[in-house]
C-alpha positions in Angstrom: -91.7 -129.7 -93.0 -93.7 -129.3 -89.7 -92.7 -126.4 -87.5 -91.0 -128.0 -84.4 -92.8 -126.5 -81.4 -90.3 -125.2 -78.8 -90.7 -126.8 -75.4 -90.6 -124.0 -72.9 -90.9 -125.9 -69.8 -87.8 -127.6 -70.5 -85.8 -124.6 -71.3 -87.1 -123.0 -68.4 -85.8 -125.8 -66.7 -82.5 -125.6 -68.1 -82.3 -121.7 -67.4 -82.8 -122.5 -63.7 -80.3 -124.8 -63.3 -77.6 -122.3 -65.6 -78.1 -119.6 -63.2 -78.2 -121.8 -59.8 -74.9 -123.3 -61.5 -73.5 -119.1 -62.5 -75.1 -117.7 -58.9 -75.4 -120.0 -56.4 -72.4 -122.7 -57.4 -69.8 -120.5 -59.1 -70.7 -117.3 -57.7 -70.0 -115.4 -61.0 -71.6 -112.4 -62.0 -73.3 -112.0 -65.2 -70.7 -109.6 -67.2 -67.9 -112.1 -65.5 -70.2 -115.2 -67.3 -70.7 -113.5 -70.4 -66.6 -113.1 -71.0 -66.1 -116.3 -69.6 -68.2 -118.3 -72.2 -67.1 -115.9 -74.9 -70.1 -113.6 -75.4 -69.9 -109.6 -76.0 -71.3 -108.5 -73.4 -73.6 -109.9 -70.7 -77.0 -109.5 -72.9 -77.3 -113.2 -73.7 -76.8 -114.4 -69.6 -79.4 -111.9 -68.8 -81.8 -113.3 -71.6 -81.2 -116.9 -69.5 -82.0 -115.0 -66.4 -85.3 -114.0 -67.5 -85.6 -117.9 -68.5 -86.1 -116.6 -72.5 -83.0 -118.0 -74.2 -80.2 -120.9 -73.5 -76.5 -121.3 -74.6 -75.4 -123.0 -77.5 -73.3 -126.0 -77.6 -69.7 -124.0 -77.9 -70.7 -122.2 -75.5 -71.3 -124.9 -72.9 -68.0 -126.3 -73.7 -66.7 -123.2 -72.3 -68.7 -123.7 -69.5 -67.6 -126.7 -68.7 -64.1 -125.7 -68.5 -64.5 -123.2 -66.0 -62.6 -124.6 -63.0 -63.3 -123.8 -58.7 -60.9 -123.0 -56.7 -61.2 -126.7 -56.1 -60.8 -127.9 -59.2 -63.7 -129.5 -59.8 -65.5 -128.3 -63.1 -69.5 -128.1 -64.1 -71.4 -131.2 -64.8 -73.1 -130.5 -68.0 -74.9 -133.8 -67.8 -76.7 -132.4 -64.6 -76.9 -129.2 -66.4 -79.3 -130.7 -69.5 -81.1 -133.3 -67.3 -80.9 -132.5 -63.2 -79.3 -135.5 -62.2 -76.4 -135.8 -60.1 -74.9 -132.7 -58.8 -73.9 -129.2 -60.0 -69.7 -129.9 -60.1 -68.2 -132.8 -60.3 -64.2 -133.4 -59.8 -62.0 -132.8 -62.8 -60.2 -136.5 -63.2 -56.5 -136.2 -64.3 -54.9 -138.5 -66.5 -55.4 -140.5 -69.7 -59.1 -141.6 -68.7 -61.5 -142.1 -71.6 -63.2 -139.1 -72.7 -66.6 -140.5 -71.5 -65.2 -140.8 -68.0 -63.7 -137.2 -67.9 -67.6 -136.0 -68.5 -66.6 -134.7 -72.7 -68.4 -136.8 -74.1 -72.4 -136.0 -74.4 -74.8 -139.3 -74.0 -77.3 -139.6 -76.5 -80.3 -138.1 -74.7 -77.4 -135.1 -74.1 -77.3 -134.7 -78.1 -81.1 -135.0 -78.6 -81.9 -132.2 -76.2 -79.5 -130.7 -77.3 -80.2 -130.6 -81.6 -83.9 -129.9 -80.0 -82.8 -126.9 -78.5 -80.7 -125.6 -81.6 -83.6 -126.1 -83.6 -85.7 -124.3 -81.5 -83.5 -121.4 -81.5 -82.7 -121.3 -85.2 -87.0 -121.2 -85.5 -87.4 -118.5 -83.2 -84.4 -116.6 -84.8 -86.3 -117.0 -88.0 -89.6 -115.9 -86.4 -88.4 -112.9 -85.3 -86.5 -111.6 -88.0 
């Protein structure tokens, strides 16, 4: 099987927007973003700092949870592809679960299983 070659524009991208989202939108430091998405200790969200790693799915799921004083919660759609904004508003209710934002669009999952590929390679590589 073809070694997938990892795309690191586009996680560059992605890094960028994480930290506008952790510095500029949530104003949460590092070591407060690391226990919030369930991580040890902050090495991982200084590896995204540095634009050299990106969480995993689970992790973004506890990203996306993460509420403002507002309550308005992370977009991950804007996250992965930089459109729309940074936070949307949390909708309350029995809405569908695409409307609520849970729901990932196709696109979403392909970058996405790109990514986690990419990870697992370089995991492998540097073993």
């Amino acid at each position: 099987m073809p070694r997938v070659q990892k795309d690191t524009e586009k996680t560059k991208r992605l890094c960028k927007r994480f930290i506008m989202l952790m510095d500029d939108v949530l104003c949460i430091k590092p070591a407060e973003m690391a226990r919030r998405l369930g991580y040890a200790n902050s090495t991982t969200i200084h590896k995204i700092k540095a634009l050299e790693s990106f969480p995993d799915v689970e992790r973004l799921q506890s990203l996306a949870d993460i509420r403002t004083s507002d309550g308005s919660v992370p977009d991950l759609h804007w996250l992965i592809t930089g459109q729309g904004k940074p936070l949307r508003k949390q909708e309350t209710g029995t809405r569908s679960r695409r409307r609520r934002g849970l729901e990932l669009t196709d696109p979403e999952i392909a970058i996405l299983k790109q990514m986690a590929a990419n990870s697992a390679t370089h995991s492998r590589e540097t073993e």
